[in-house]
N, C-alpha and C positions, 0 to 999 in steps of 0.2 A: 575458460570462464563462460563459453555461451552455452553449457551445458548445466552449471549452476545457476545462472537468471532463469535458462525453461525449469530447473527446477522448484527454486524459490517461488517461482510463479503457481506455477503448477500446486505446488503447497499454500501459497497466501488463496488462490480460487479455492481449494477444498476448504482452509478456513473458513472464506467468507460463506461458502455453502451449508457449512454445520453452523457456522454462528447464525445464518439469518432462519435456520430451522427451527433452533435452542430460544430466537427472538421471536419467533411464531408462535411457539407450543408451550416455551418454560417460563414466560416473564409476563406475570401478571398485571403488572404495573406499567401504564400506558406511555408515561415517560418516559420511563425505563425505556422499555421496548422504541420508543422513535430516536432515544441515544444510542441504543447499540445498533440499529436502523441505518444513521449516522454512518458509524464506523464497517460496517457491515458493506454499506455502498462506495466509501473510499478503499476499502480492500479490494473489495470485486473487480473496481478501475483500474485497480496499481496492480493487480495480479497479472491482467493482460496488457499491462503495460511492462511489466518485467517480461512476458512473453516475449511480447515486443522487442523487449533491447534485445535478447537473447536471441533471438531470427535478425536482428538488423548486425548486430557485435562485428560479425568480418568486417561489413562494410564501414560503417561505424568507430571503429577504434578505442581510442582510450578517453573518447568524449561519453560514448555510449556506454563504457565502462562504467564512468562515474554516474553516469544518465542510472543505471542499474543501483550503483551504492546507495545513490540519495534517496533511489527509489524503497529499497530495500528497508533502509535506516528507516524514512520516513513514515513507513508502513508501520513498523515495531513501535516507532515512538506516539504516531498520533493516533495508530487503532488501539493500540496499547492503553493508552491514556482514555480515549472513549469510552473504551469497554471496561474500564477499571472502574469509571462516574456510574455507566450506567448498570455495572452490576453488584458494585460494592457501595455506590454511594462516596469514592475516593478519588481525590479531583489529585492530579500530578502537573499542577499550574503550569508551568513554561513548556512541557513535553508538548501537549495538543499542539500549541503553536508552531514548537521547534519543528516539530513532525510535519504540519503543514506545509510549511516553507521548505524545506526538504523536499516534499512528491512534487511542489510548482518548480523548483529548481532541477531535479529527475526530468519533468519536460521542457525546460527550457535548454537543458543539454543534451536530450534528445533529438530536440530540434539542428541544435545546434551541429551536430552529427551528421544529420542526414544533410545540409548545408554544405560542411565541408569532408562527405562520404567520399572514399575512394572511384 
């Protein structure tokens, strides 16, 4: 598994890297652009933060495990949801929040991890 968090990571940084480009050069609209802005900068964090579980995982266990899931989830659901408002115009109501709550829950069992690490 800590071969899949450096990877999903690895892939949510390259996302946030072409999304905050696509947010630079392709979005005329000023709104727009500080929503996908938004989600752009919750990726970037959660990417190196699945880094993170992924280099901690031996030590870590099956708290960092989850620490990774919620991260993961949370990423899909609440950048998902951002970037769906700010480039469609299409709000997906409870996701944003779900999502949220999710990546604070990702570091609180991350935390928690490193707490009770081997």
């Amino acid at each position: 598994m800590q071969r899949i968090w450096i990877g999903l990571g690895s892939l949510a940084g390259f996302g946030a890297v072409a999304m905050a480009a696509f947010a630079a050069h392709g979005i005329g609209d000023a709104t727009a652009a500080r929503i996908v802005g938004s989600g752009v900068q919750m990726q970037g964090w959660h990417a190196l933060a699945l880094l993170a579980t992924g280099l901690w995982l031996p030590r870590g266990g099956w708290l960092a495990q989850a620490a990774g899931l919620a991260f993961t989830v949370g990423l899909v659901l609440f950048c998902g949801a951002v970037y769906s408002l700010g480039l469609a115009g299409v709000s997906w109501g409870i996701l944003a929040p779900t999502g949220g709550v999710l990546l604070m829950i990702g570091w609180l069992l991350l935390g928690a991890s490193a707490l009770r690490g081997r």
